[in-house]
N, C-alpha and C positions, 0 to 999 in steps of 0.2 A: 459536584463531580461531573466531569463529561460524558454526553452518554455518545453510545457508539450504534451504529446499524447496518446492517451486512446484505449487498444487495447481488450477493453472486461473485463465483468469480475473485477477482482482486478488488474492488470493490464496497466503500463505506462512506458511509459521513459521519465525523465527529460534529456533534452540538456540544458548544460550550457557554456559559452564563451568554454570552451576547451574540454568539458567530457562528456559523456553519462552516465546516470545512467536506469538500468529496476528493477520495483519494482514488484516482485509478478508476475513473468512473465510466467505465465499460457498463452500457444498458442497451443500447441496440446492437443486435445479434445477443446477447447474452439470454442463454434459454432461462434461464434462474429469474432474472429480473420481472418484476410486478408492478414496477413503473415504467412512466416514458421518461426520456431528455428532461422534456420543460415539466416534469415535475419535480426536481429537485434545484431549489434556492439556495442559492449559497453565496457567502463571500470569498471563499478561498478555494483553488480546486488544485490539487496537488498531483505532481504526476511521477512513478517512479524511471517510464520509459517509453518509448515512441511507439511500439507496437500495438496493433489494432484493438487488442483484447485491453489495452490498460491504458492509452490516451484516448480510448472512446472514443467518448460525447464530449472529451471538455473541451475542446475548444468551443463546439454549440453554448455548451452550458455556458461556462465563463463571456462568451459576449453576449449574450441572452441577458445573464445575472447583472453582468457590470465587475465580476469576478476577476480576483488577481490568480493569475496562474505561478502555482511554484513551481520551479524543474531547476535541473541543469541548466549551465548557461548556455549551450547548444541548443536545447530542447525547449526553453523559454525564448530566446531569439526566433527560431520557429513559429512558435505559438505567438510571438509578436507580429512577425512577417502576415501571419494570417488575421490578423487583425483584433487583440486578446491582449488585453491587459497583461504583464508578466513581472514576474522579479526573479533577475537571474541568481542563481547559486552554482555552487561546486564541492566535491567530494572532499570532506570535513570541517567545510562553512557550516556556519550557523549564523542564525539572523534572529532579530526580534521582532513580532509582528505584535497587532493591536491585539491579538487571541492569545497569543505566550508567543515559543522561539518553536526554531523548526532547526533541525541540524542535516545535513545529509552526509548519509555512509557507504562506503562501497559496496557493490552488489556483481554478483560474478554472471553475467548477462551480455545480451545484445543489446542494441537500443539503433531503432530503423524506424523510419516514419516511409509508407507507402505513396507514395506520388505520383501524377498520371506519367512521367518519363522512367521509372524507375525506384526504386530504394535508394532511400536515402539516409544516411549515416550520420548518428548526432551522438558522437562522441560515447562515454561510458553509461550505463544504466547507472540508479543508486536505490538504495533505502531510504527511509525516513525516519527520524525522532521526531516526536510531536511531545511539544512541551505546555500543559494548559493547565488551566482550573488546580494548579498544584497535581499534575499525574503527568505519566510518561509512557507515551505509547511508541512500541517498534513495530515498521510494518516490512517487511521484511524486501517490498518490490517480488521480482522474480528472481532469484537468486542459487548456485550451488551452495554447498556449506563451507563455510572460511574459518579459520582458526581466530580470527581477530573479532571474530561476536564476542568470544571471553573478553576484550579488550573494550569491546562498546556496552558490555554489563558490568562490566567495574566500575567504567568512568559515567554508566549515566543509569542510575537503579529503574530499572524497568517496571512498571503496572501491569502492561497488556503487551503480549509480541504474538503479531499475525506474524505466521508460516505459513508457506507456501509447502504442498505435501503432494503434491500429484503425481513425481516422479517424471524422466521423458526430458522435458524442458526446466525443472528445477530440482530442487530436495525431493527425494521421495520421505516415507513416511521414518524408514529409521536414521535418516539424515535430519530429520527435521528434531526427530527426537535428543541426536545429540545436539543440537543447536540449542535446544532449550537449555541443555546441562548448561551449555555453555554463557547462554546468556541471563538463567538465573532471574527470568520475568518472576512476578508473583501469581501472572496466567498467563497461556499460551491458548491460541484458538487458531486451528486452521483455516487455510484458504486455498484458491487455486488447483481445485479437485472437482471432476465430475463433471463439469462443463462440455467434455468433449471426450470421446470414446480415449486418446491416449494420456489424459492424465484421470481416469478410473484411479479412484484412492478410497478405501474406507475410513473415515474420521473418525470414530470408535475408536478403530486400532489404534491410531496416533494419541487418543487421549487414555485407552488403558496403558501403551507402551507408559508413555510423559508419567501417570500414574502409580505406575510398578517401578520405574524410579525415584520415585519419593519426591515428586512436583505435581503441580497445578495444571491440570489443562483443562476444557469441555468447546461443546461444542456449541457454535452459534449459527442458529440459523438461516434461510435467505428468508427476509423479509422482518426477522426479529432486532430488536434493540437491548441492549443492556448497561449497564454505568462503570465503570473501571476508577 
């Protein structure tokens, strides 16, 4: 089984029998975070979208590592341009990698990489399916709530769906709580809270709401790991 670890933030890496994957791996400025960049090895670093809090460190990491960057084809071009390994995708590609497959889904976001001339615009943000060791994890990116999450838990049985619950810039908590109805994980764990005075969220709430509907959620901590 793959295990998972929560490092603040948007923020994880899956281990799976042979690979490391970091999603969204925001650790400098992240006050949560209990490591540096160069302490997390990886082969894969996945990214849902250009902005500061969630393309991080990867590009550091991934040419440190020797790491294949996944994105969007805009936001993989980039991360090439800068010198990083990449394989591009697009919104309801899916590919096979040496770990499992990885699928991307729409996410209702920005997506801006910070430049010394300016902001710069790389097309739609996305989500991620991660497909490994026989499980299915959803990570939700930053995201509002869509009607078509029902359509991404039918067509692909969910394990694990990180949500985003801060409110402000994504789902607040009882958005995220219908996201869950609708996506029908077997657990949900938040994310994307606390970090920063406007997205203040209690996690609690999110997982007695999830709860009192007659599903799965808890919480995972920063710095803890758990198997899905």
């Amino acid at each position: 089984m793959p295990k998972l670890t929560y490092y603040g933030h948007d923020a994880f890496v899956i281990e799976t029998e042979r690979h490391r994957i970091a999603i969204d791996p925001f650790i400098t400025g992240n006050p949560f975070a209990s490591v540096k960049p160069e302490d997390l090895k990886v082969d894969y670093v996945l990214i849902t979208h250009g902005h500061g809090d969630h393309l991080g460190d990867g590009l550091e990491i991934a040419k440190r590592s020797g790491a294949t960057v996944i994105s969007t084809f805009e936001l993989a071009g980039y991360c090439q341009r800068q010198g990083a390994k990449a394989h591009p995708m697009h919104i309801g590609g899916a590919h096979d990698f040496d770990f499992g497959r990885v699928k991307l889904t729409i996410a209702h976001h920005g997506n801006t990489v910070e430049t010394p001339s300016g902001f710069l615009s790389l097309g739609p943000p996305c989500g991620l399916l991660v497909m490994a060791d026989g499980r299915t994890l959803y990570h939700a990116g930053d995201t509002g709530l869509f009607l078509d999450m029902k359509l991404i838990g039918e067509m692909h049985p969910i394990d694990l769906a990180l949500l985003p619950i801060g409110d402000n810039f994504t789902m607040g908590i009882d958005d995220a709580v219908k996201a869950v109805e609708l996506l029908h994980p077997k657990l949900a764990v938040p994310m994307h809270y606390n970090t920063f005075d406007l997205i203040k969220a209690d996690p609690s709430e999110f997982v007695s709401k999830v709860q009192a509907a007659g599903r799965n959620a808890a919480i995972l901590r920063v710095g803890e790991t758990m198997t899905y």
